[in-house]
N, C-alpha and C positions, 0 to 999 in steps of 0.2 A: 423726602427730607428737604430737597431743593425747595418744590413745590410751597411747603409750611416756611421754608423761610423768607420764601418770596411775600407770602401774604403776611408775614409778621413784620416785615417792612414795608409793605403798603399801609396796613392797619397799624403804625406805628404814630403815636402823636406825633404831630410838623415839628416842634421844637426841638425832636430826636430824627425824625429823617430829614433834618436841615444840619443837623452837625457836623459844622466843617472837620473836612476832612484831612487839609493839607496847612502851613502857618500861612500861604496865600489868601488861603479861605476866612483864614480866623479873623472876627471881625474885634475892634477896640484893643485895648490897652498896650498902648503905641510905646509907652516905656517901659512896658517889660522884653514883647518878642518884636517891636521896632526893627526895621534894618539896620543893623550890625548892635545890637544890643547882646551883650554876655549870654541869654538864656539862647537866643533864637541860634547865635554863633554853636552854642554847647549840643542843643538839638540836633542841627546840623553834623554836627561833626560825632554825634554820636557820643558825647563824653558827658553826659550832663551826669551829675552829683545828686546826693540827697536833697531836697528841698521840700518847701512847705508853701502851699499856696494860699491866701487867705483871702476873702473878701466878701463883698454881699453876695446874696442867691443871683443865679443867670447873667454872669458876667464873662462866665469861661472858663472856670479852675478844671470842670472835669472833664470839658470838650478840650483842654491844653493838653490835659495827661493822657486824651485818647491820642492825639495827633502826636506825641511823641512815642506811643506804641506803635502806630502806622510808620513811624521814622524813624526806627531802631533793630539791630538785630537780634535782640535780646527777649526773652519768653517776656510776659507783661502777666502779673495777679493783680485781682483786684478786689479788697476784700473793706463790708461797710463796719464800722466802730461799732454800730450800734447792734449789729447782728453777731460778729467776730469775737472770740478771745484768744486766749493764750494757745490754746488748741491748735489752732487755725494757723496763728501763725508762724509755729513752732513746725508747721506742718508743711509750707511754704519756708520757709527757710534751710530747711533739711531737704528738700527739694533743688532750691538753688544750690546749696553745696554742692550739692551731687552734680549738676548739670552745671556747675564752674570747674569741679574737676574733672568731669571725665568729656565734655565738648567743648569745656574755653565760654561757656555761655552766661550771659548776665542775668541778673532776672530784676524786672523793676516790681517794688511791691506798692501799688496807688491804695490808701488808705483812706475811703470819705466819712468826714465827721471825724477824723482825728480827735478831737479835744476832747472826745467822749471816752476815749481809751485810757484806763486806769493807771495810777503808776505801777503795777504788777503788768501790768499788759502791755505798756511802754516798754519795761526795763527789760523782756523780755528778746526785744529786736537790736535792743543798744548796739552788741555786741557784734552783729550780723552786720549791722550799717555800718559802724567803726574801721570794721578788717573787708568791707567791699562785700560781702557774701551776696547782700540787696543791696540795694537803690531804693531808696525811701521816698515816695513822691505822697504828701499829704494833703490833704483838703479840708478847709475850713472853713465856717464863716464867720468863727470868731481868732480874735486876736493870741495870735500861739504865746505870746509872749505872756498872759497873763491866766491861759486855758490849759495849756499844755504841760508836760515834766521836763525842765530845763534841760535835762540831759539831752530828750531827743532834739529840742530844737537847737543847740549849741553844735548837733552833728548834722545841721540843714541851713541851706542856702534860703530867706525865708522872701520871697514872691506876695507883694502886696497888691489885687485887683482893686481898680474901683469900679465904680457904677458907670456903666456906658451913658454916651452922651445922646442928647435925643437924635442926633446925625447918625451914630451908628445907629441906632436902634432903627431905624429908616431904614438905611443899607440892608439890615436884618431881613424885615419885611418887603424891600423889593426881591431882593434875590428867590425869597418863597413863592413872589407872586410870579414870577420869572422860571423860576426853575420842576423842573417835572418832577423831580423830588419834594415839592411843592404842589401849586395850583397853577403849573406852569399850561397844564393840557386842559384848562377850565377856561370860562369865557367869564373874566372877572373885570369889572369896571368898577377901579377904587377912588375917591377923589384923593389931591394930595392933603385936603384939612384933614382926613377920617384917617389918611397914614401917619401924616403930625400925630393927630389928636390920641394915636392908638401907643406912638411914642412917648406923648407926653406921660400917658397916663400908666407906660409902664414903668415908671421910677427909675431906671435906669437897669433893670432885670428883662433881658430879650427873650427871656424863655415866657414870661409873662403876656410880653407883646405876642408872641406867634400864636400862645393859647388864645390869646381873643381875637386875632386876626381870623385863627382858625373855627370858633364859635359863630365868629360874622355871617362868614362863608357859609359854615354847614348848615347854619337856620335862616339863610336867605333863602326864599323862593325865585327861581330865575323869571326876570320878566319875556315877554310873548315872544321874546325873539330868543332865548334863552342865555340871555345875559344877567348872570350876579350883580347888582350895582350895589355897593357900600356909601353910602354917604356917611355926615354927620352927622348926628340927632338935633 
């Protein structure tokens, strides 16, 4: 078992064995988990509330809801819109009851693609989130306010991501090329226009940037000394 989960994180895309793990780690959006900002204070302390994360693709909505299951005592579900219904989460929720009464235990429910969930599939957590049963932690990448069933968003705290700046998206890609969870143990010679160039061109989405960082890497052929070199084109 060990064995298979060692190699299902080796063979894991970079974008997903780079996912920080602690809010040290986490790179951009300096006004949401900023030092001493409400959310980073709430993680910390382990109180954080329903809320709704929203924003473009690869900025951090589902790498934040990991790093607060890593820093919580509380069981964590995690169930997609698009796959999930009423089933599901009737199923999970009766779950948490049980393990609020009989261990004192929370249970957070991370929901991605929220907006896809119907108003019957909504109305069916209201109650759960209202009276504490779940922690309602949503993801999105469209605007709750005009995608969503006003009920749930009226019982969440709603967390707006933007698009990282091409500086982080840099940070992003050095730390890969740096780090063993990465191409830290590879002999890779990047120039800095070709890590620009790889920021610029990911819009502000870092899961984009590490896919083609990662593409670079795997279909360079190392030269005679076995050195990777990435240039520019």
């Amino acid at each position: 078992l060990f064995d298979f989960m060692d190699k299902t994180a080796k063979y894991a895309p970079l974008a997903e064995r780079m996912r920080p793990a602690t809010l040290d780690e986490f790179i951009g959006q300096e006004h949401i988990v900023g030092e001493g900002s409400i959310l980073r204070r709430a993680i910390k302390a382990d109180i954080l509330g329903s809320c709704i994360f929203y924003g473009p693709p690869g900025t951090g909505k589902t790498t934040l809801a990991h790093i607060i299951a890593e820093n919580t005592n509380a069981d964590f579900v995690k169930l997609n819109a698009v796959t999930s219904g009423v089933a599901d989460a009737k199923k999970v929720i009766t779950e948490a009851r049980e393990n609020l009464r009989l261990y004192g235990r929370k249970t957070y429910l991370l929901l991605d693609e929220c907006h896809r969930w119907s108003k019957a599939q909504s109305d069916c957590v209201l109650e759960a989130i209202e009276n504490g049963t779940i922690i309602f932690i949503g993801s999105t990448t469209e605007n709750p306010y005009a995608s969503m069933t006003g009920a749930i968003v009226s019982r969440c705290r709603v967390f707006e991501f933007k698009r990282l700046t091409v500086k982080d998206i840099e940070l992003g890609i050095r730390r890969a090329l740096n780090s063993k969870k990465g191409f830290g143990d590879m002999a890779v010679d990047i120039s800095n226009d070709a890590v620009t160039g790889i920021a610029i061109m990911a819009g502000g989405d870092l899961r984009t940037a590490l896919n083609a960082l990662e593409l670079a890497i795997l279909t360079t052929k190392p030269d005679k000394n076995g050195v990777i070199k990435i240039t520019t084109m």
